[in-house]
Backbone as CSV, one residue per row, in Angstrom:
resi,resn,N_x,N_y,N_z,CA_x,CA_y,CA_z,C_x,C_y,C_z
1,UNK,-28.771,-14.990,-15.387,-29.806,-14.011,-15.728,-29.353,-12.614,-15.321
2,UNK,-29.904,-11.694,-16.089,-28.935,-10.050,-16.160,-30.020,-9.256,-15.172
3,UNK,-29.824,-9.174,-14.145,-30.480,-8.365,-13.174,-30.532,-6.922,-13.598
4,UNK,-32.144,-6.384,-13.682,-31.896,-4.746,-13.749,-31.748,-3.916,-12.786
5,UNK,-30.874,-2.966,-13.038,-30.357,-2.114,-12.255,-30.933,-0.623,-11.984
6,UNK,-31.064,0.034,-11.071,-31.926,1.099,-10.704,-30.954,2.396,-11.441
7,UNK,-29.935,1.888,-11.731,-28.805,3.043,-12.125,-28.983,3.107,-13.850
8,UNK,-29.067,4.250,-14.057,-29.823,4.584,-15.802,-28.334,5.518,-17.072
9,UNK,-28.552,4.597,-18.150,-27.877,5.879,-19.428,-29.145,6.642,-19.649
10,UNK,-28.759,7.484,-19.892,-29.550,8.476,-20.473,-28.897,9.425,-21.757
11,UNK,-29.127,9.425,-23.323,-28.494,9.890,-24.241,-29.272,10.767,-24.648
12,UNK,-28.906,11.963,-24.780,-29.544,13.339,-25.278,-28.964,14.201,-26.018
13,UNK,-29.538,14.814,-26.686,-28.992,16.084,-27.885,-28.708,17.712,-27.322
14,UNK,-28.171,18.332,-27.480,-28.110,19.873,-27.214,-28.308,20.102,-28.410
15,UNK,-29.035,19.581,-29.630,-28.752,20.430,-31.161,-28.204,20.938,-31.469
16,UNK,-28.382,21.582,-32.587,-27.034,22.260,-33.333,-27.304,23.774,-32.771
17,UNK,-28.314,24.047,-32.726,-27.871,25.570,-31.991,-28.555,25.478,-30.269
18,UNK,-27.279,25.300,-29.282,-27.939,25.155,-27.916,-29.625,26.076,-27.661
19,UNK,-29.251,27.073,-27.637,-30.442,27.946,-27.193,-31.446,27.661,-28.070
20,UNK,-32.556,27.231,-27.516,-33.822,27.113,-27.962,-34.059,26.038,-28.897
21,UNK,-33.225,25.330,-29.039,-33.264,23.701,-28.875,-33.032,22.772,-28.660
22,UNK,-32.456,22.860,-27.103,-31.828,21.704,-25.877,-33.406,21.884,-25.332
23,UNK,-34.172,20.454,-25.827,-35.668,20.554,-25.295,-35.498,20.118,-23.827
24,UNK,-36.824,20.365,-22.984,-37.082,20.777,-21.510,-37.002,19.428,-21.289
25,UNK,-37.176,17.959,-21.465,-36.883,16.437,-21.058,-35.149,16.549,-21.079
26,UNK,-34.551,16.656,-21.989,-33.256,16.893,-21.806,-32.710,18.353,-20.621
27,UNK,-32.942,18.993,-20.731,-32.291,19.668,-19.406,-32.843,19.161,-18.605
28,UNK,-33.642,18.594,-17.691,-34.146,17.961,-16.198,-32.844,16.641,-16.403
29,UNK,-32.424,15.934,-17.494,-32.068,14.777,-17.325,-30.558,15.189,-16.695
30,UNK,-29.759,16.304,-17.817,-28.687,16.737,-17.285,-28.505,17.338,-16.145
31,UNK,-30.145,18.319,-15.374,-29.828,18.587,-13.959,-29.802,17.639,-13.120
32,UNK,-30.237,16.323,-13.276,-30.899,15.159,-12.167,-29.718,14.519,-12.482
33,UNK,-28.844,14.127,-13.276,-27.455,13.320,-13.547,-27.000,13.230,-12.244
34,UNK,-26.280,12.034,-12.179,-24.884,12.148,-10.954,-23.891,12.648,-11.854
35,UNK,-23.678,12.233,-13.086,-22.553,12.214,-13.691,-23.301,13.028,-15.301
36,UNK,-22.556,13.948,-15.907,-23.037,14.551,-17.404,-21.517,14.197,-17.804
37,UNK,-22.025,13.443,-19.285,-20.227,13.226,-20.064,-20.826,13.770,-21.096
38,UNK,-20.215,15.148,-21.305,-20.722,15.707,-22.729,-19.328,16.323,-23.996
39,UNK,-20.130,15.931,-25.159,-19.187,16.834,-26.174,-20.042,17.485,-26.959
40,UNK,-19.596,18.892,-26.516,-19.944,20.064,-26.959,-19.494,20.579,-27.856
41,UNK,-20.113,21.265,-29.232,-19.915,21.846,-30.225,-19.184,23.386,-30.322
42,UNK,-19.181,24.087,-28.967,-19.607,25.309,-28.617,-19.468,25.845,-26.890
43,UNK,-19.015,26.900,-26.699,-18.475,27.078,-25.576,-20.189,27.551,-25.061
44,UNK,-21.601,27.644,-25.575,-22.737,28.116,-25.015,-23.159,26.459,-24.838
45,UNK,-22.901,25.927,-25.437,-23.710,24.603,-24.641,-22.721,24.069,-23.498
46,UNK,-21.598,24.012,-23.223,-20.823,23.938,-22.445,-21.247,24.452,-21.198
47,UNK,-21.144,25.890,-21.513,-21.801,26.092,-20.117,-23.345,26.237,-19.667
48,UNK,-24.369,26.288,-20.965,-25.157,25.891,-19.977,-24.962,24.377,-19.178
49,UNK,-24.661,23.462,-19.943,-24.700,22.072,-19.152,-23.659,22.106,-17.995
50,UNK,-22.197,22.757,-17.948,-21.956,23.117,-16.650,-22.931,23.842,-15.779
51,UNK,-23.170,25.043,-16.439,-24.542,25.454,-15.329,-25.743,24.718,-14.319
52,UNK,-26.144,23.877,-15.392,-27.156,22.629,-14.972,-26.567,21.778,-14.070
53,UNK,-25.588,21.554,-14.419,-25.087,20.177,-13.371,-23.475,20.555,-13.038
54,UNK,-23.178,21.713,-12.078,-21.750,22.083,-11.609,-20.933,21.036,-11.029
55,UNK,-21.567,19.875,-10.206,-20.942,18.903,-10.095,-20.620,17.960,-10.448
56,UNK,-21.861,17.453,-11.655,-21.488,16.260,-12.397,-20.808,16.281,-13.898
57,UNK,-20.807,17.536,-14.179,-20.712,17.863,-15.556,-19.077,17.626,-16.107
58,UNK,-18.872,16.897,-17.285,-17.413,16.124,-17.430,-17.075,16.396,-18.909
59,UNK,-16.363,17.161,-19.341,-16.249,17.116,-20.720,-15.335,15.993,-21.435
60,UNK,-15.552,15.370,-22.482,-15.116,13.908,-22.842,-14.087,15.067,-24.207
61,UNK,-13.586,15.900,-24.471,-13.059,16.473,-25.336,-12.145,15.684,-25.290
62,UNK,-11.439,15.723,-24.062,-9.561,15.568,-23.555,-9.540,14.077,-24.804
63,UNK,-10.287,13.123,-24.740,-10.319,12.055,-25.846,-9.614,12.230,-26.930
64,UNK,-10.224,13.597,-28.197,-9.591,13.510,-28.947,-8.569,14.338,-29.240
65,UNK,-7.506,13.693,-30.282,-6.498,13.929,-29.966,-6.064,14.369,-31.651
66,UNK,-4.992,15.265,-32.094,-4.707,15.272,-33.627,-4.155,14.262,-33.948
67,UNK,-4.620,13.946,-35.085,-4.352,13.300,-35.908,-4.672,11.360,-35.492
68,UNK,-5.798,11.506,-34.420,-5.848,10.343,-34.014,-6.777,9.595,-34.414
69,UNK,-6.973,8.515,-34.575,-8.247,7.824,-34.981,-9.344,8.137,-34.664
70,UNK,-10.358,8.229,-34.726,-12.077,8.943,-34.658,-12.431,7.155,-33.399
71,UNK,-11.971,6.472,-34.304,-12.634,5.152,-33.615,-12.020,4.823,-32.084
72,UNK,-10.565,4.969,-32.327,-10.209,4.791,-30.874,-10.968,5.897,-30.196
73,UNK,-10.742,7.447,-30.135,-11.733,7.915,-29.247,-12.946,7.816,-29.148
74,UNK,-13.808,7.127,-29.616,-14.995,7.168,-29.727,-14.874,5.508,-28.731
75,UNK,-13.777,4.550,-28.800,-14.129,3.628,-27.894,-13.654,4.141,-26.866
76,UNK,-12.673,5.119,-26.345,-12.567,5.415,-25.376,-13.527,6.086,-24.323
77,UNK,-14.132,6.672,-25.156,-15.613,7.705,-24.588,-16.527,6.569,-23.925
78,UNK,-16.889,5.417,-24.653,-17.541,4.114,-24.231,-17.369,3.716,-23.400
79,UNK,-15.872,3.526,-23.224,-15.145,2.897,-22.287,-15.796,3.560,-20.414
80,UNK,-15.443,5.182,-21.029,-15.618,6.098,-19.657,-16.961,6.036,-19.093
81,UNK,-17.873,6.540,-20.141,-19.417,5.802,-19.946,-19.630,4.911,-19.429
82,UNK,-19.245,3.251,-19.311,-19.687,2.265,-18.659,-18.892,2.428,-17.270
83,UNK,-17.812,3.091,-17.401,-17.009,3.134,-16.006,-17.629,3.864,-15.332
84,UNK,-18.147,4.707,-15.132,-19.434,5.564,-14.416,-20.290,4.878,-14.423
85,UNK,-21.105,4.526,-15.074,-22.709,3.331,-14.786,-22.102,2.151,-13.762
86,UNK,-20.975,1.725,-13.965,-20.623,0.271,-12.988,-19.998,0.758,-11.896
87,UNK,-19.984,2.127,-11.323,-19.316,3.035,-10.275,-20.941,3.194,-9.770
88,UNK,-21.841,2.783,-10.184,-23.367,3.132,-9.388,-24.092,4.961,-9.772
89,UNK,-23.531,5.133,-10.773,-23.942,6.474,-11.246,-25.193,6.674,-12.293
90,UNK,-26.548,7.475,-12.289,-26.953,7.724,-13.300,-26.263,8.534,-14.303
91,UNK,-25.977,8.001,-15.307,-25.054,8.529,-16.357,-26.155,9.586,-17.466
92,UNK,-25.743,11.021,-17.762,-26.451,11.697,-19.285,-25.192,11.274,-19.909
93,UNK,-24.870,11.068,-20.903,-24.291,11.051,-22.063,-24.840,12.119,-23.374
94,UNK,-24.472,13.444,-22.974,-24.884,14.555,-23.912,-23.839,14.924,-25.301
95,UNK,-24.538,14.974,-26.247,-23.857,15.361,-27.614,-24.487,16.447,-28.204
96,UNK,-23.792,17.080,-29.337,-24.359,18.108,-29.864,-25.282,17.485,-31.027
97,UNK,-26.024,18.087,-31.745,-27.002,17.622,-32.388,-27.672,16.863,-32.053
98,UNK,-28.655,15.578,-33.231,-29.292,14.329,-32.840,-28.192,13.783,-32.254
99,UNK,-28.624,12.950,-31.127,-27.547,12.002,-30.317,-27.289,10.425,-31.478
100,UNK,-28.353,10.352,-31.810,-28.238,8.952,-32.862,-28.061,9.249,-34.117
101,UNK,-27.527,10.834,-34.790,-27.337,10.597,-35.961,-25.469,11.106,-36.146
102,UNK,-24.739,10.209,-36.613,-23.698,10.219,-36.674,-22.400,10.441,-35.532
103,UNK,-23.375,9.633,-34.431,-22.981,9.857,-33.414,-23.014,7.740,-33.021
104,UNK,-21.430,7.480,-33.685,-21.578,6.181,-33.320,-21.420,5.627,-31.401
105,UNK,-20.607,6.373,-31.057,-20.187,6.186,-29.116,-21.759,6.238,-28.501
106,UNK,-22.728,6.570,-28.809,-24.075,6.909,-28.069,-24.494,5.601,-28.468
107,UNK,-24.619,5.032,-29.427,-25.421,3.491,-30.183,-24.446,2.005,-29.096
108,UNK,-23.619,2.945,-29.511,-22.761,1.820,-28.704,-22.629,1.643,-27.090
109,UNK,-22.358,2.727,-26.546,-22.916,3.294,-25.147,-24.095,2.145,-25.001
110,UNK,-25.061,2.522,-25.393,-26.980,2.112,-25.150,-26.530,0.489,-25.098
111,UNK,-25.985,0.146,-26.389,-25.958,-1.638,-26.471,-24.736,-1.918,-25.287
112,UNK,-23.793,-1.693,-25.123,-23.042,-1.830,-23.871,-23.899,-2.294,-22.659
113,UNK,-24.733,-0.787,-22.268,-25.123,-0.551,-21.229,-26.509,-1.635,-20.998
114,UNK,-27.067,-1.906,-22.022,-28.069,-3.085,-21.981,-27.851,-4.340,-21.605
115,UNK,-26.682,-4.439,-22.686,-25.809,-5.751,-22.302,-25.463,-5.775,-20.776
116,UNK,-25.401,-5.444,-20.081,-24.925,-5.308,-18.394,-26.015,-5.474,-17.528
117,UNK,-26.895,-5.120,-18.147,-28.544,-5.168,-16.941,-29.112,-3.743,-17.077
118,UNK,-28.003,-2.812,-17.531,-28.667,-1.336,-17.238,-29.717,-0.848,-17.963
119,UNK,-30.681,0.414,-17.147,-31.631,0.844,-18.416,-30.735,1.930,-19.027
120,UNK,-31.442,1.903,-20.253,-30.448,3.253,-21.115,-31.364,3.288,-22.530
121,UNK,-31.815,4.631,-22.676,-32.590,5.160,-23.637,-32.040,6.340,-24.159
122,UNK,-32.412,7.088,-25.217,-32.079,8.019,-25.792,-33.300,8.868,-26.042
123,UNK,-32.936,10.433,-26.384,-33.818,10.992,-26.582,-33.858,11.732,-27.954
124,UNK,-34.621,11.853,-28.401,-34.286,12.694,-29.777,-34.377,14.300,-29.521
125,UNK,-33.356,14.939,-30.277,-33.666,16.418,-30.526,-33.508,16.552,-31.795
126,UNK,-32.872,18.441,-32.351,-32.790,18.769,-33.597,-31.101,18.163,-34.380
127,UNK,-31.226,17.648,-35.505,-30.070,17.385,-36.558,-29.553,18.162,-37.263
128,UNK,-28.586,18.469,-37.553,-28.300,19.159,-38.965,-29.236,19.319,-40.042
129,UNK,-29.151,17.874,-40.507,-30.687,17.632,-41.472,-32.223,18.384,-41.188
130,UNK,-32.671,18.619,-39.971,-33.676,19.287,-39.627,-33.587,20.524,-39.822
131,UNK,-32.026,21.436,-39.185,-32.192,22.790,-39.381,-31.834,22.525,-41.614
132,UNK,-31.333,21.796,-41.991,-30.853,22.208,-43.563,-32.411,21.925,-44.233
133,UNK,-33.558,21.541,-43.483,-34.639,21.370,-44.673,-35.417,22.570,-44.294
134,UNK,-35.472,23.134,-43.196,-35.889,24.934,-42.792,-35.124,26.285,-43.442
135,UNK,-33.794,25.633,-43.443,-33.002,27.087,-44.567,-33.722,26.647,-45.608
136,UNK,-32.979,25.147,-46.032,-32.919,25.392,-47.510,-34.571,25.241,-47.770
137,UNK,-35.627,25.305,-47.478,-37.139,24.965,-47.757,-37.342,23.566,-48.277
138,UNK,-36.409,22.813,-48.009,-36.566,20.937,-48.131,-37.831,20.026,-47.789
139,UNK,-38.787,19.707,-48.534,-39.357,18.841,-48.019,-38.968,17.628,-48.722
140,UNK,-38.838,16.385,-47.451,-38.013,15.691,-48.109,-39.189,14.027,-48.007
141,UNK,-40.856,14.485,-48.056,-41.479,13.026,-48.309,-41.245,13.328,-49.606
142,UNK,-40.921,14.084,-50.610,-40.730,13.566,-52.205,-39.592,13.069,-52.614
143,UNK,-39.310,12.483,-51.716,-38.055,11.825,-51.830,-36.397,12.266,-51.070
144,UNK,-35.930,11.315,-50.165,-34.733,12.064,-49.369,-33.829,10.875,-49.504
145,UNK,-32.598,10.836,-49.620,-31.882,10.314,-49.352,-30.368,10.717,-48.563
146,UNK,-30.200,10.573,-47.565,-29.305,10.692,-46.446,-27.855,10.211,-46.571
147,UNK,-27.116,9.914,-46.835,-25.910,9.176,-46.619,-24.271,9.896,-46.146
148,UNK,-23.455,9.308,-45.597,-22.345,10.047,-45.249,-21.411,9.648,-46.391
149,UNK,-20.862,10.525,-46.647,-20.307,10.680,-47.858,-18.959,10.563,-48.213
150,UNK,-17.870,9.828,-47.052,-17.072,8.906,-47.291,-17.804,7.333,-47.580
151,UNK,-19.018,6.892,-47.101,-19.528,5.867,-47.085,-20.126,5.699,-48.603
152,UNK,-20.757,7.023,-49.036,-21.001,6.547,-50.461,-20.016,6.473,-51.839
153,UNK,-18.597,7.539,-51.134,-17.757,7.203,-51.913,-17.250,5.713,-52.234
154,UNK,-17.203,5.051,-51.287,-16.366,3.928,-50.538,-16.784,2.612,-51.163
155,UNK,-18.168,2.758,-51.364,-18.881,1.510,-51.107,-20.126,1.999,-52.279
156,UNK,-20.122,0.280,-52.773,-21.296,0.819,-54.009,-22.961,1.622,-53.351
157,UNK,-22.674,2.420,-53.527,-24.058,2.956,-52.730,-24.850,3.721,-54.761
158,UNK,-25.883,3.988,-54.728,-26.712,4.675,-55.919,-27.805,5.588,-55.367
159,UNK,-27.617,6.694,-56.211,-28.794,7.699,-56.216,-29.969,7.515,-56.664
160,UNK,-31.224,8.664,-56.221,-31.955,8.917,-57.509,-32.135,9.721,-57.739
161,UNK,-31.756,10.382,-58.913,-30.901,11.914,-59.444,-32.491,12.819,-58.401
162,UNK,-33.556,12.050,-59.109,-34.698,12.689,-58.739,-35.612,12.949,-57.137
163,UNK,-35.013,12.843,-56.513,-34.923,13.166,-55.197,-34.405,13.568,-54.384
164,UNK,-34.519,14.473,-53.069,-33.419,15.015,-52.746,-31.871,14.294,-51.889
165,UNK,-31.017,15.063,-51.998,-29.679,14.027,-51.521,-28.889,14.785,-50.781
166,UNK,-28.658,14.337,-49.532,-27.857,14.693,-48.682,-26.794,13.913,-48.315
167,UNK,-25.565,14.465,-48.434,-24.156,14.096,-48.101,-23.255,14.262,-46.868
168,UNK,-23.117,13.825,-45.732,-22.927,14.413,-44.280,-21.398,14.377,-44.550
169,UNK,-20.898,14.810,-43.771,-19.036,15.229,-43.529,-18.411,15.135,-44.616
170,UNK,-19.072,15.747,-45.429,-17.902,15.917,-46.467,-16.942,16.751,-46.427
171,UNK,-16.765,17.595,-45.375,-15.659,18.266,-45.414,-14.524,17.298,-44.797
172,UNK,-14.451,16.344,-44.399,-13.823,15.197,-44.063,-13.661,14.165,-44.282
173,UNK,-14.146,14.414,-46.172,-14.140,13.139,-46.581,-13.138,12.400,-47.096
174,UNK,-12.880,10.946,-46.710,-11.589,9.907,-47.030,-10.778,9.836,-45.821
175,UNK,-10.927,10.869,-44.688,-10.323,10.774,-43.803,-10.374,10.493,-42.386
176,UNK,-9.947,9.403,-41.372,-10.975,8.831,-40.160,-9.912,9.738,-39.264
177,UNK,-9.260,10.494,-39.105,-8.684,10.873,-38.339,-9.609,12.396,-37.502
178,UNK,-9.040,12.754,-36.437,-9.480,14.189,-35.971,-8.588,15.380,-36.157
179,UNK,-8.674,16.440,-37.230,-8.363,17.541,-37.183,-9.450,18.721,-36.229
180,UNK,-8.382,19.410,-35.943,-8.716,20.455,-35.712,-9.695,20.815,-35.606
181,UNK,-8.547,21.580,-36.875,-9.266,22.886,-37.855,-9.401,22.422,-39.530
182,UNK,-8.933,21.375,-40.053,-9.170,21.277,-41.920,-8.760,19.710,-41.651
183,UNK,-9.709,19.108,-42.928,-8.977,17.573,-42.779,-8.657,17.654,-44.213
184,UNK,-8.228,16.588,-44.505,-7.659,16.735,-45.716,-8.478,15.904,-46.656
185,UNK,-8.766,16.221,-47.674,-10.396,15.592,-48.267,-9.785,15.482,-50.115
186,UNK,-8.634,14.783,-49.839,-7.993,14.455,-51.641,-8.981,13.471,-52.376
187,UNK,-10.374,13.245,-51.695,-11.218,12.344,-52.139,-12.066,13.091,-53.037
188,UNK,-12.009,14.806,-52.533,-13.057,15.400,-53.409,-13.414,15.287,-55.104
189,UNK,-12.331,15.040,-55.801,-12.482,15.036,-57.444,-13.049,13.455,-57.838
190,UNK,-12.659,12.284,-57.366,-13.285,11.434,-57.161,-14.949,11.055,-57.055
191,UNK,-15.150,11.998,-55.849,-16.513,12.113,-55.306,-17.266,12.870,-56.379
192,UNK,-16.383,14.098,-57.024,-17.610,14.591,-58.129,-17.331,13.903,-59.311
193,UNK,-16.566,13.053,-59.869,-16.847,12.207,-60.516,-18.161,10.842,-60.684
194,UNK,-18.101,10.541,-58.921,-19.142,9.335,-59.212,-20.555,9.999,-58.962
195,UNK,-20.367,11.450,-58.642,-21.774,12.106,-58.758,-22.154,11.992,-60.166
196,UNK,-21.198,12.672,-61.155,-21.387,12.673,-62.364,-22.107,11.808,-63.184
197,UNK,-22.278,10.350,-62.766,-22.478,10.063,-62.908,-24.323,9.835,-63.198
198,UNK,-24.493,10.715,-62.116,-25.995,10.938,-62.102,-26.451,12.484,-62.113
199,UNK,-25.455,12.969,-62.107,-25.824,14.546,-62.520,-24.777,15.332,-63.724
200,UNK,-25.631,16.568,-63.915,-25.092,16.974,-65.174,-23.608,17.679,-64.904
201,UNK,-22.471,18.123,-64.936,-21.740,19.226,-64.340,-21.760,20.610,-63.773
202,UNK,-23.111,20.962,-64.769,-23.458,22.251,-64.260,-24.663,22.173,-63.382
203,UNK,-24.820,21.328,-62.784,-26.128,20.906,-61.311,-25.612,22.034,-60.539
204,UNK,-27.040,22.741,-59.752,-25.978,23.131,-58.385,-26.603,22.986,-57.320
205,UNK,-26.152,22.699,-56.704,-25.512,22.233,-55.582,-25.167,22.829,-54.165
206,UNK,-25.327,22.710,-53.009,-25.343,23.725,-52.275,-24.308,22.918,-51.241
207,UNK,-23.057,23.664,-50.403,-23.168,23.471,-49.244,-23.555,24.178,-47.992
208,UNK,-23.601,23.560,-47.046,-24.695,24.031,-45.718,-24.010,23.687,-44.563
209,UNK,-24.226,25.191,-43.649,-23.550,24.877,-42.409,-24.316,25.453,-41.955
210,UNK,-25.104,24.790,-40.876,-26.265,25.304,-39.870,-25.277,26.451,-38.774
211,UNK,-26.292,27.404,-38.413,-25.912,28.227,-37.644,-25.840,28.098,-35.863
212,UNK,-25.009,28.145,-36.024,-24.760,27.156,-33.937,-25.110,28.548,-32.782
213,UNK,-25.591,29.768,-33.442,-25.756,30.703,-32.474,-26.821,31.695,-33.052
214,UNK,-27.429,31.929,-32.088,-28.406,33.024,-32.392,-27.986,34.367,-32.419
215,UNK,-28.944,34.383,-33.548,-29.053,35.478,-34.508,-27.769,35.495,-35.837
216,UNK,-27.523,34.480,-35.851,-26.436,34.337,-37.109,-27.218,33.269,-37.921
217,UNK,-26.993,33.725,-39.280,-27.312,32.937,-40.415,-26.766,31.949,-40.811
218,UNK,-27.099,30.777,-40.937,-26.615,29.977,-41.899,-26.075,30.016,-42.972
219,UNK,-24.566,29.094,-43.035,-23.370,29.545,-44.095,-23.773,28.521,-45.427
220,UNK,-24.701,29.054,-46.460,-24.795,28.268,-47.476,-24.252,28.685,-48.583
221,UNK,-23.025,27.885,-49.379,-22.522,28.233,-50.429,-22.915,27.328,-51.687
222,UNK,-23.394,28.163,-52.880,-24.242,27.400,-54.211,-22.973,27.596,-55.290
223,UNK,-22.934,26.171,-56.397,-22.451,26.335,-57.243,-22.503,24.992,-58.131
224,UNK,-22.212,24.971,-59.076,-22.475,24.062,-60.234,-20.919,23.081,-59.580
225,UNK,-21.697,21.791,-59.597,-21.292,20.367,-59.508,-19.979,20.168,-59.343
226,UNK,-19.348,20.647,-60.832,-18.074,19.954,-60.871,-17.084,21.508,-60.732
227,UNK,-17.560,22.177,-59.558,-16.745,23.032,-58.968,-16.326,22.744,-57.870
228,UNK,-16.855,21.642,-56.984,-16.807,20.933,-55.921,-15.198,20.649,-55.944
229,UNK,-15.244,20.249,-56.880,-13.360,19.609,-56.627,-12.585,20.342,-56.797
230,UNK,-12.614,21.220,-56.794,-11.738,22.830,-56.556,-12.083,22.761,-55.158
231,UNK,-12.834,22.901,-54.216,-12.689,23.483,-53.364,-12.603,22.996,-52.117
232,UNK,-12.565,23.107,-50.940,-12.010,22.673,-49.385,-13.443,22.874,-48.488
233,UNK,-14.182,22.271,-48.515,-15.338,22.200,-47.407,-14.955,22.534,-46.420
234,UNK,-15.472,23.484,-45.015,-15.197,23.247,-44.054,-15.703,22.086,-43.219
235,UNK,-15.361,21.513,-42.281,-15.180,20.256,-41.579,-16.710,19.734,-41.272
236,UNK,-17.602,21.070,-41.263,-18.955,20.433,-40.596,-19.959,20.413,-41.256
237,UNK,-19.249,20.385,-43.184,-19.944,21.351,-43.645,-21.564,20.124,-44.182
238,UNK,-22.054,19.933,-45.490,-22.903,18.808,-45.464,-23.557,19.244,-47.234
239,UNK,-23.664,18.286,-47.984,-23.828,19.045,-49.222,-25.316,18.139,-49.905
240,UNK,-25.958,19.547,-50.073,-26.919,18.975,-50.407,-27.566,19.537,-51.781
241,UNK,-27.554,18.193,-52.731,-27.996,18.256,-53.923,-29.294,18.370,-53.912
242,UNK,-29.819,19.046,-55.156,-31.641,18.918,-55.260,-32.025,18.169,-56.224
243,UNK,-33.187,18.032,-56.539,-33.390,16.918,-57.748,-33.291,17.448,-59.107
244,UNK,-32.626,16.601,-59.878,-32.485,16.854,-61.382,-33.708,17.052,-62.131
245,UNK,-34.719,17.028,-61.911,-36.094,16.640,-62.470,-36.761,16.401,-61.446
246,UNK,-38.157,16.817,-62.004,-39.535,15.495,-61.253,-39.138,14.012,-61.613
247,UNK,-39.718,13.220,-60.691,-39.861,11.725,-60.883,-40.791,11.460,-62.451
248,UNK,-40.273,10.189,-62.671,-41.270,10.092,-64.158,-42.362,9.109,-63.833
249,UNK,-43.028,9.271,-64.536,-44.452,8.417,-63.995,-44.183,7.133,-64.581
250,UNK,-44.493,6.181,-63.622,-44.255,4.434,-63.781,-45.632,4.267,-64.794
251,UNK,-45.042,3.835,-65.803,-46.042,3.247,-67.217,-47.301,2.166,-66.537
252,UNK,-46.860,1.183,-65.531,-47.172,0.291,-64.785,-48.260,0.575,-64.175
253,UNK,-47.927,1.393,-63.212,-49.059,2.041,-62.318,-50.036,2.453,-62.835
254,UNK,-51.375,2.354,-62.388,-53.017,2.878,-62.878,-53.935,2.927,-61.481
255,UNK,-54.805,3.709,-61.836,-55.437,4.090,-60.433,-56.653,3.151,-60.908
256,UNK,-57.333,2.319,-59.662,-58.571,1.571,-59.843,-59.707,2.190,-59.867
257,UNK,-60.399,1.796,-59.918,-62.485,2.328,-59.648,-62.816,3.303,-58.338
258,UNK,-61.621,2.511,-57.429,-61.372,2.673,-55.923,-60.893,4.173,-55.616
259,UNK,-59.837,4.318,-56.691,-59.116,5.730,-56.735,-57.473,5.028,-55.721
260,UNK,-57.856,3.411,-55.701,-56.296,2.854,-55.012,-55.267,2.899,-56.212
261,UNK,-54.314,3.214,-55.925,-52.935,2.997,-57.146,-53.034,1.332,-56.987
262,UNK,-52.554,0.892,-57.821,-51.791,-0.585,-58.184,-50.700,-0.738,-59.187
263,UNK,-50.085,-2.143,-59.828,-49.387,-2.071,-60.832,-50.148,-3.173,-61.631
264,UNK,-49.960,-2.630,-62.987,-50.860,-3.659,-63.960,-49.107,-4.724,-64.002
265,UNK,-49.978,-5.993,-64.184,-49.239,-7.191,-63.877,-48.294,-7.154,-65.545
């Protein structure tokens, strides 16, 4: 039987822009840490979380390496994480943005750390996706669809032209390695091909790079579809299509006496 342990993970976000949305549950967690293992986007979240915690604060950068697998460092980061929790440490495990969105070492971290006896929770903050539906004016209950966009290249995944669609790392798409500064993304003409499929060529199309510092704008560049494969995303960049149309009304559907929707059989 897995005895629980008084020693805690704790997984938290600095968002995409530190200042003024690293919420107040997350800074107490990183000041109260024995140990902060963070990767930072940005030399301002860096130091505030050095600031917060001068003694525990550990940057997990040294991990990656050029041209190295994404996966080995990301098990290595795991690795360091449980080696601190089984050293008797309350562990933060801080990332930039949402901690659970495209952030596989934190999911894995949590199930590790469960698996052992430990407690370990996460906290939510702001995503990419959150600041891109405030630029771009996104509301996305009429429909959203999310996906990372080596994954929908890759793998039969389908749209619906008519809702909105978001594409994460495409500036890195086809490639599991860590650059820099540019990855190499020979997947792009491909990718606007199997868009094509559901959009016209001249769609447009936006990409979006949230702004990581205050008082700077967000880098959004617009253009029709099948210009995409001409060009070089930067690495963080995220592309988000809008809908081709309204949805069409299901023939099926009829509203009752009630004013409830149903489907006639």
């Amino acid at each position: 039987m897995i005895k629980m342990n008084d020693e805690h993970l704790i997984v938290v976000g600095t968002g995409i822009r530190t200042v003024g949305q690293l919420s107040m549950e997350s800074l107490a967690w990183i000041k109260t840490a024995d140990k902060v293992l963070y990767v930072a986007s940005d030399p301002i979240a860096e130091e505030v979380i050095m600031a917060l915690n001068p003694e525990g604060a550990e940057s997990m950068a040294h991990f990656y390496g050029e041209n190295k697998q994404r996966t080995e460092t990301y098990r290595q980061m795991v690795e360091h994480v449980m080696a601190n929790l089984r050293a008797g440490r309350r562990v933060c495990f801080a990332v930039y943005g949402h901690p659970g969105v495209l952030v596989s070492p934190t999911h894995e971290a949590i199930r590790r750390a469960r698996a052992e006896g430990f407690k370990a929770r996460m906290l939510p903050a702001i995503s990419t996706e959150d600041c891109l539906f405030a630029d771009l004016g996104v509301d996305p209950v009429s429909g959203c669809q999310s996906l990372e966009a080596t994954d929908f290249l890759s793998n039969l995944r389908y749209i619906d032209p008519h809702g909105h669609v978001l594409l994460w790392q495409i500036g890195g798409l086809g490639d599991p390695t860590f650059k820099r500064y540019s990855f190499d993304v020979r997947g792009m003409p491909q990718l606007v091909r199997k868009l094509m499929r559901y959009y016209p060529p001249h769609h447009l199309v936006h990409l979006y790079e949230a702004a990581i510092f205050p008082g700077v704008e967000p880098a959004i560049h617009s253009g029709p579809l099948h210009y995409l494969a001409q060009i070089r995303p930067m690495s963080n960049s995220t592309l988000y299509i809008p809908p081709v149309s309204a949805p069409f009304p299901d023939p099926a559907a009829w509203w009752g006496p009630s004013g409830v929707a149903g489907v006639r059989e």
